[in-house]
N, C-alpha and C positions, 0 to 999 in steps of 0.2 A: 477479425482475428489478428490481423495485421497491426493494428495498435498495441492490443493485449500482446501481445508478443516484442513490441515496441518497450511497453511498460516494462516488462518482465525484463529486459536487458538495460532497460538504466537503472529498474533497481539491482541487478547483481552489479551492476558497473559503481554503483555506489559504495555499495557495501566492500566491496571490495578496496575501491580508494580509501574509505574511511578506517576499515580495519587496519590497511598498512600506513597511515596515519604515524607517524613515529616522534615527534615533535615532546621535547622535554614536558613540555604544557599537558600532556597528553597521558605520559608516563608517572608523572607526578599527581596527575590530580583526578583522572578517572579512575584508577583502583578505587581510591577512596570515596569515593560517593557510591561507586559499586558495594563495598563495605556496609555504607552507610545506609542505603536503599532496599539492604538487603530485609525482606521479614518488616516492611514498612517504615523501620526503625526511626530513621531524617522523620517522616510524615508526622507520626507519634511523639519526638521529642519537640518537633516546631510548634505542634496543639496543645501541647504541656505549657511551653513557655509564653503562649497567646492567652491562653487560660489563666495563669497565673498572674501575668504582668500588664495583660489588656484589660483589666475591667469589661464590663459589662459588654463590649465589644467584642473583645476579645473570646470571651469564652462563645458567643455566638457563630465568630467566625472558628473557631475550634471543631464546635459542634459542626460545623456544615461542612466543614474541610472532612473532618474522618468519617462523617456519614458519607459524603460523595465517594471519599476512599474506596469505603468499603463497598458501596453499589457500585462502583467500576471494576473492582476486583473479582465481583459477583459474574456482571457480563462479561468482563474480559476473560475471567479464566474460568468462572463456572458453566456457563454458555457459549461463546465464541469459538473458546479453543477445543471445546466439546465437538463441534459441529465443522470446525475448518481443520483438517490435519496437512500441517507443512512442515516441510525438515530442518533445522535450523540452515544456516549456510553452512557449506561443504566445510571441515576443516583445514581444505589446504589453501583455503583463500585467507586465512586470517595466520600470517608471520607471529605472531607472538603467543605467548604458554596463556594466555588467557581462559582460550577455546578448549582448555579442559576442564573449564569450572561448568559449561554449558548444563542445561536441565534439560531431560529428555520430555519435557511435553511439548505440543503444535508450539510453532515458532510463532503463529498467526494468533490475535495481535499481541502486542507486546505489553505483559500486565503492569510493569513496573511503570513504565511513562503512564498508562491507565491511569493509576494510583496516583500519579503525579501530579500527572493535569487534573484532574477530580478533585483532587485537594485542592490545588491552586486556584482550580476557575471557582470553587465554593466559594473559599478564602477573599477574593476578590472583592465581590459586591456589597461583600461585609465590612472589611478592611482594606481600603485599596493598599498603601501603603505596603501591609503584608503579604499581601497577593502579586503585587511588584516584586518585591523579596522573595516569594518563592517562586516567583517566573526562572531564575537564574538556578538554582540544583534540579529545577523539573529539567528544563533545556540540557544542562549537563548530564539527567538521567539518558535522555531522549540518546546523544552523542555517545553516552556509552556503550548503551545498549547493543548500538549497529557496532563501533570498534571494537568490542571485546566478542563478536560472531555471533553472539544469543541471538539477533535479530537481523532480516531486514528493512531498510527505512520505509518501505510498504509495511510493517508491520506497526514498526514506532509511529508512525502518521493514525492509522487506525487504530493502536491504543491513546493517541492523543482526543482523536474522534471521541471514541469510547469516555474518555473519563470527562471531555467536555458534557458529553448528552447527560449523563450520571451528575455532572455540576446542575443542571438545568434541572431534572425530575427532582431531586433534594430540593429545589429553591422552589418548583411547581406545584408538588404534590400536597403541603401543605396547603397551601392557597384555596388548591381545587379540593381539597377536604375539606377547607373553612364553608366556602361556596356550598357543596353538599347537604352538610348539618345545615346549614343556613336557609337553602332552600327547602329542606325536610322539615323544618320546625315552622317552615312558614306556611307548606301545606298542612301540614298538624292543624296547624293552630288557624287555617284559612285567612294570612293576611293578606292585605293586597301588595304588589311588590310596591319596593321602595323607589320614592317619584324622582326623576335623573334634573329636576328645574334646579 
């Protein structure tokens, strides 16, 4: 208990440095990706313009970015925060007018970085390149998240979790589908398996 109890006070210790966070860098540029993130919108416009302008690559890593999206969005807020109920942080730890924009669902985990990293870690293996590119507004999702009170960093850590494993079943599932049909039609059709020389 002694750990967990541990845990539990450098996450509020966190949250709390990062929300009074006050630095021009801070003030300028997380509202807007806040904006930006809102309703997926960043994720949707970066799969538009990969689509369009990446060929053949492109639209692959499209496709795997808003499929993982949307499987992280599924566990993180259709499942997760169904089954963990946590309060956002208190209001009077977070100084600035942000903490009124807060949503009242579980704080636990945090959908938006979900969404984030799902995309990104998709995006990756496809296009490296693009997935470097979007490492930098995920991270800044991540940062906002905790300084504008929505979250704590226990929370954005476990929606990072979340949208990686959601990057991994997108890239899996297919695979182990091919594998399936593949084995099903070989018993069908009684072949012998294929020789590994």
């Amino acid at each position: 208990m002694d750990v967990l109890a541990s845990l539990r006070n450098v996450d509020h210790r966190l949250t709390r440095r990062m929300a009074a966070w006050n630095s021009a860098w801070a003030r300028q540029l997380l509202p807007p990706v806040e904006e930006a993130v809102e309703h997926t919108k960043l994720w949707w416009a970066v799969a538009l313009v990969m689509a369009v302008g990446g060929g053949r690559r492109g639209r692959a890593a499209a496709a795997a970015g808003v499929t993982a999206m949307a499987v992280a969005e599924v566990l993180s807020n259709g499942v997760a925060k169904q089954l963990v109920e946590r309060r956002r942080p208190p209001r009077e730890w977070i100084p600035h007018d942000d903490v009124e924009d807060r949503p009242d669902s579980s704080s636990f985990p945090s959908g938006h970085t979900a969404a984030a990293m799902g995309f990104t870690s998709a995006v990756a293996p496809t296009w490296p390149w693009a997935g470097a590119a979007c490492c930098v507004p995920a991270v800044m999702v991540a940062v906002e998240r905790v300084h504008s009170g929505a979250h704590y960093p226990s929370d954005v850590a476990v929606g990072a979790a979340v949208g990686m494993v959601a990057a991994a079943l997108v890239r899996a599932v297919p695979r182990l589908f091919v594998r399936y049909v593949r084995l099903r039609l070989r018993l069908r059709l009684r072949l012998p398996p294929p020789s590994r020389g």
